[in-house]
N, C-alpha and C positions, 0 to 999 in steps of 0.2 A: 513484544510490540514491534509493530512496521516501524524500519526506519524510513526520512524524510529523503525520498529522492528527486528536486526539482530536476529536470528535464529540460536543458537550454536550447535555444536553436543554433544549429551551425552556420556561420555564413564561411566556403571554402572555394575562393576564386584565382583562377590564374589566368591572367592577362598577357596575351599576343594582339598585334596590329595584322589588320588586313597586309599590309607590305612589308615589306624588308625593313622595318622599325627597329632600331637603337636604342633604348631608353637612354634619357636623360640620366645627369648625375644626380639634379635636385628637382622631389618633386614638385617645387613650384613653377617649373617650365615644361613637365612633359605629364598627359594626363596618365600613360600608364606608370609612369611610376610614382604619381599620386594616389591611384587607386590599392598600387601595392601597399603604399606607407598607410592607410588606411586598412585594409586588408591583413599585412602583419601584425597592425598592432589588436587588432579585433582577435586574430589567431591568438596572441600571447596568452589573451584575457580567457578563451576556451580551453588550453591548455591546462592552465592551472584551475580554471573548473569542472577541467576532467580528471584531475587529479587528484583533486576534494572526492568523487564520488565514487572513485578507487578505493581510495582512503576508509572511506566510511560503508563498504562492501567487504572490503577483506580485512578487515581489522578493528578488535572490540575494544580499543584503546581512549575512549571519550577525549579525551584531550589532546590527542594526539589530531582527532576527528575537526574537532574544534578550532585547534589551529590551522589546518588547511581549507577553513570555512574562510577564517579570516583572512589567510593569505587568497583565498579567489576575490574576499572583499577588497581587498588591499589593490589585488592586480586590476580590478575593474574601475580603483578611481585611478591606476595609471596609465589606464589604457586610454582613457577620459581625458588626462590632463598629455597623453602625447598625442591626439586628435585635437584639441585643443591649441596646442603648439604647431600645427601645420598651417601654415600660410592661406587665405582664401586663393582657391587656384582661377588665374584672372579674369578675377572680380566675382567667379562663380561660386557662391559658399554654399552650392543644393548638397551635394554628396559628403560633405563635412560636416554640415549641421544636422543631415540623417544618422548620420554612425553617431554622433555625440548622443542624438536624442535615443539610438538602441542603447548604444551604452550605459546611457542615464535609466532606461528602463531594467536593463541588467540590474542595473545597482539596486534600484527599488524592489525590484522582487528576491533577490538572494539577503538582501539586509530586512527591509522590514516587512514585505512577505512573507520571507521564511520564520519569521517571528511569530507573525500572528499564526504559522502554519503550527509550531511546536507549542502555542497557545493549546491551539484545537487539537492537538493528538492528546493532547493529558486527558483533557474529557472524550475524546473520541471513542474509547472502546465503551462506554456509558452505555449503547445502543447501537443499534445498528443503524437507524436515520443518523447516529452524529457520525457513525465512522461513515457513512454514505457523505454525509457533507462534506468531511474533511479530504475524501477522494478526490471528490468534487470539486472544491478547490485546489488541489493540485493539478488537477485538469486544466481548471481557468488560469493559472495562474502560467502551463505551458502555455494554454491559447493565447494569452497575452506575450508572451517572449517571442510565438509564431506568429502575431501579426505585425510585434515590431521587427522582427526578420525578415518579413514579408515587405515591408516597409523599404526597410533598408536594400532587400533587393532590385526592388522596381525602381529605386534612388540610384545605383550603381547602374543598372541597364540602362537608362536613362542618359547619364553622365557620359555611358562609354558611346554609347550612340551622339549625341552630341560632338563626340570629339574623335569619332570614327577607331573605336579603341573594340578591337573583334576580344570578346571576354570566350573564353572555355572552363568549363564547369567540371573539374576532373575531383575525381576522389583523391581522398588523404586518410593515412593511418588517424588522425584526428578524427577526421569528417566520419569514418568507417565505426569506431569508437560510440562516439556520441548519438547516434544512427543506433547502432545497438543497444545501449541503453534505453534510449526513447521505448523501442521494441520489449525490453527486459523488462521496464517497469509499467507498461501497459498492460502485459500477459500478466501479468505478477497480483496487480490488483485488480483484473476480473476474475483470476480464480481465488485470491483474497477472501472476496468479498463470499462467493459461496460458501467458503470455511467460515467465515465472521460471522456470516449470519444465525450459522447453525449452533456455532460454538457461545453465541448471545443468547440464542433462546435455550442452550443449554444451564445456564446459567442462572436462568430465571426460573426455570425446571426445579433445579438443585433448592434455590430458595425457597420457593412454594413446599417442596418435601420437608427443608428443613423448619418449616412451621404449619405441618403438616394441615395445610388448605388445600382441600382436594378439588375445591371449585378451581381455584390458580393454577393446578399441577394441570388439571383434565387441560384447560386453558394453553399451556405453554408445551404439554405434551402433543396438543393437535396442531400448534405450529409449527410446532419444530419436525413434526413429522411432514406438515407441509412443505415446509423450505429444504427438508434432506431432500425428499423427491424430485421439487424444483432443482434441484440443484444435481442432481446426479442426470438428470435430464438434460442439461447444458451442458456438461461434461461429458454428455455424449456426442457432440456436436465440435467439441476444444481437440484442437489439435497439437501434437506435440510441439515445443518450442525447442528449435534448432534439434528435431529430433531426439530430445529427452522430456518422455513425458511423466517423469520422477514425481513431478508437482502437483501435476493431474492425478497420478496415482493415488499420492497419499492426503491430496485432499477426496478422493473419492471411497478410502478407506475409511476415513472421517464420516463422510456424510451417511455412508452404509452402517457404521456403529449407530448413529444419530437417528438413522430410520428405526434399525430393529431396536435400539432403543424405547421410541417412540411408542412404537405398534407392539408390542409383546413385553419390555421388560418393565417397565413403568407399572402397566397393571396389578403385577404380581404385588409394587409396592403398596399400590392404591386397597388392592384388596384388603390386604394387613392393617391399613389406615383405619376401614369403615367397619373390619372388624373389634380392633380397638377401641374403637367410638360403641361398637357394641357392648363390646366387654364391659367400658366402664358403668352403660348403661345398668348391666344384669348386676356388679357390681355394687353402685348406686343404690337401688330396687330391695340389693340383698341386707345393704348393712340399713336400711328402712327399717327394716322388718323386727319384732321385737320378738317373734318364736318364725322356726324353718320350716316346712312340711320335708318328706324325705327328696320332695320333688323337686323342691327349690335346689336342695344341697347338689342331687344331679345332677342339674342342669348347671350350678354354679360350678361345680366341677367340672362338667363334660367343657366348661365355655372358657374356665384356667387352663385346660390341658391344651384347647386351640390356640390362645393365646400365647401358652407358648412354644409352639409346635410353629405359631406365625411370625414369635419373634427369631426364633432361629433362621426361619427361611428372610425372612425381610434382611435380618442381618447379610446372610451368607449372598443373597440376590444385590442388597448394595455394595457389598465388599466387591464382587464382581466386578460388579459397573464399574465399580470407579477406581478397580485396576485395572480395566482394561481402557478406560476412557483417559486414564493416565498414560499408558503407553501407546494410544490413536494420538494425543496431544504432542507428546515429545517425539512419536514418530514426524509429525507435522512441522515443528520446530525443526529438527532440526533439519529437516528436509529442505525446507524455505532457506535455513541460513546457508544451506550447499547449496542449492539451488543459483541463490543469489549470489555465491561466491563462486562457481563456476563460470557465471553468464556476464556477470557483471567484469566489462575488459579493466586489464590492470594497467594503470599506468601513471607515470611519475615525473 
């Protein structure tokens, strides 16, 4: 199963004056070193939420994961309460009560966001609309951290303009970090979502066979032949991420199983199914019968000998499948887990 990667917005500023400016000692009298005291303390609170997602990228240790959930929780009410602690700078509280309000939206999406999000992953893999919603919501739930960023931007330009404070926008091993990941977990679950879907209706496949309703198999066989196609289709179009297209690969070895699956191996089992359903018919018909003609016994033989001449092949045609669709799976796995522990920056 995907793990939960929300996606914070970076805010990374460093402040110089149009002139030969001195900062102040305290930022209650000079605006750019008020702007830093807000600005370092926002940095601390990203820090350690970038360290969370480290954490739960390169290491399968739950609890370990866990606690550095909480400690990003922990840092974001202290980022809160030393933004809180800064003085309104004279008389102007616009740029303090914007960073308290991102803050406060930090808090609400990593605490009870991310709750309802690990809600929705338990049922997510149910179908493909639920894992599509629960994408979905990670989505929204960055878009809402990116308009309270956004927020808080135009709040700081605003401030620094007012008080003729020249801001420059320079990158940071931070900023560089967080920026990458955004990118990691966007590529991640567009190709996702092509493996999921195919890997769902494979699933529904397997059930249908295993109660053998051939109207449900026809049914999840022609979708899933659908969605392998679909889906090898857009992967023809997916470019490699940071030049390793490892993830691309092996969901496209996936989905080529999932075709020829679909189109040619499927049948072979269907066959066996309706002959079955014949068998038991002449079967039925035979044990009726209270005397045999030589013709009946014939044909009841000739129709034992196919049945099991079908149950061999059905057998040996499903043992197949599902070692090799065992080894496209764990190719898959474990690919995503290097994948994501390659791309995903480590830091501490």
């Amino acid at each position: 199963m995907k793990k939960i990667f929300t996606r914070f917005f970076c805010l990374t500023v460093f402040v110089s004056s149009f002139s030969n400016h001195i900062k102040a000692q305290s930022p209650a009298s000079d605006p750019g070193a008020y702007i830093d005291a807000i600005n370092n303390a926002e940095t601390d609170m990203n820090k350690t939420y970038m360290a969370y997602v480290s954490a739960a990228a390169h290491s399968s240790r739950k609890r370990k994961i866990e606690k550095m959930r909480q400690q990003a929780i922990t840092s974001i009410i202290d980022t809160k309460g030393k933004i809180i602690e800064l003085p309104i700078y004279k008389g102007d509280n616009s740029l303090r009560q914007s960073s308290i309000n991102y803050v406060q939206v930090c808090y609400k999406v990593f605490n009870e966001d991310y709750a309802h999000l690990v809600n929705m992953e338990e049922i997510s893999e149910q179908s493909f609309d639920e894992m599509q919603a629960y994408l979905l919501l990670q989505e929204a739930t960055n878009d809402t951290l990116q308009a309270a960023g956004n927020r808080m931007t135009k709040a700081l330009a605003d401030f620094a303009a007012k008080y003729n404070i020249k801001l420059t926008s320079e990158k940071s091993e931070l900023g560089d970090k967080m920026e990458a990941n955004d990118k990691l977990s966007k590529y991640r679950d567009n190709v996702y979502l092509l493996f999921f879907k195919c890997n769902w209706e494979d699933h529904q496949l397997a059930e249908a066979l295993s109660k053998k309703n051939v109207t449900k198999i026809e049914e999840a066989r022609n979708a899933l032949g659908k969605y392998a196609t679909e889906g090898l289709t857009a992967l023809d179009t997916l470019k490699a991420f940071e030049n390793d297209p490892s993830m691309a690969v092996a969901c496209r070895q996936a989905l080529t199983f999932f075709k020829k699956e679909a189109e040619t191996e499927i049948n072979k089992l269907t066959d066996f199914l309706l002959k079955e359903e014949n068998f038991e018919k002449i079967k039925k018909a035979m044990d009726a019968k209270a005397e045999h003609t030589q013709q009946d016994v014939d044909e009841y033989n000739k129709a034992v000998k196919e049945m099991n001449a079908g149950v061999n092949k059905y057998n040996q045609v499903n043992t197949d499948l599902n070692n090799n669709k065992n080894q496209i799976i764990k190719n898959w796995n474990d690919t995503e887990k290097s994948f994501t522990d390659t791309h995903t920056p480590y830091y501490k």
